[in-house]
Wavefront OBJ file of the C-alpha trace (Angstrom):
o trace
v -14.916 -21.987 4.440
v -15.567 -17.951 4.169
v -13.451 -16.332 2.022
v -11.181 -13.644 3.737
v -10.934 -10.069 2.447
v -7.564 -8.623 1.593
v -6.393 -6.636 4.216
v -4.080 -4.566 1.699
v -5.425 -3.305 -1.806
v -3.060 -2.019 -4.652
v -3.745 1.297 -5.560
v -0.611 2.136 -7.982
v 1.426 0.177 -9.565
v 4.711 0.510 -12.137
v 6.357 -2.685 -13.559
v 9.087 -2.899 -15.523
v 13.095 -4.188 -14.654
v 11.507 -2.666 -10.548
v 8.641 -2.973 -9.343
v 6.735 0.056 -7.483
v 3.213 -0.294 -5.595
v 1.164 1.655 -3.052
v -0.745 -0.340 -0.786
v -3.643 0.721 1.418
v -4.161 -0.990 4.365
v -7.648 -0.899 4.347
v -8.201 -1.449 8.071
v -6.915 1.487 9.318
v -5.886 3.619 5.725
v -2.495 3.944 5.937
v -0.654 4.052 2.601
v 2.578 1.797 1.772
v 5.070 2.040 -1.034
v 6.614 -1.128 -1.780
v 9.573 -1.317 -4.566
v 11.574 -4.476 -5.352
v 14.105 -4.493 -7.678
v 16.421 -7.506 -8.438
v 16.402 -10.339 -5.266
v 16.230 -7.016 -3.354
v 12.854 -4.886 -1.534
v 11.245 -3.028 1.192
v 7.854 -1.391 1.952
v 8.004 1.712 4.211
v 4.915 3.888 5.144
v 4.195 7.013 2.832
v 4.776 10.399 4.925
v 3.347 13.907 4.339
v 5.930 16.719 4.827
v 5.408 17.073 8.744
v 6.360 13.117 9.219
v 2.663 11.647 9.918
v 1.815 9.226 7.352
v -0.610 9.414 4.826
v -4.105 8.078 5.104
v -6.973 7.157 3.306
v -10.338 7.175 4.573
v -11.023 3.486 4.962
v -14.564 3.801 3.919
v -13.584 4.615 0.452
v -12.436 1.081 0.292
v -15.795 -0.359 1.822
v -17.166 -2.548 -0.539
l 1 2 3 4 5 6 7 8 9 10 11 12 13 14 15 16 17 18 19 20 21 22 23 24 25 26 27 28 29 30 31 32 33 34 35 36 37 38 39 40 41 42 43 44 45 46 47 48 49 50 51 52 53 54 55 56 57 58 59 60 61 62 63
C-alpha cells in the first residue's frame, strides 16, 4: 500500500501545561491555530485584519 501524505503540516508549535500549533493545510494553504488545554480544544482559521484568512503558498510545502 502507498503511503499517504499529510494533508496538514505543523509549522509552530508551544508545549507546555497548553498546547498551541499552526497548521497549514497544504492543499489549499490556509493556516490553522489549534490550542488544547486540559480535556478542552479547538482549531479556528488564522485571519488577517480585513477577516480573509491567511494563506500560504502551497508550493512552499511541495516536496
Amino acid at each position: 500500500m502507498a503511503k499517504k501524505d499529510k494533508r496538514f503540516i505543523e509549522v509552530y508549535s508551544e508545549d507546555g501545561m497548553t498546547i498551541s500549533k499552526v497548521l497549514v493545510d497544504r492543499q489549499i494553504g490556509v493556516n490553522y491555530l489549534f490550542h488544547a488545554s486540559g480535556y478542552a480544544g479547538g482549531l479556528t482559521p488564522l485571519l488577517k485584519p480585513d477577516g480573509t484568512p491567511v494563506v500560504t503558498p502551497v508550493s512552499r510545502y511541495e516536496e
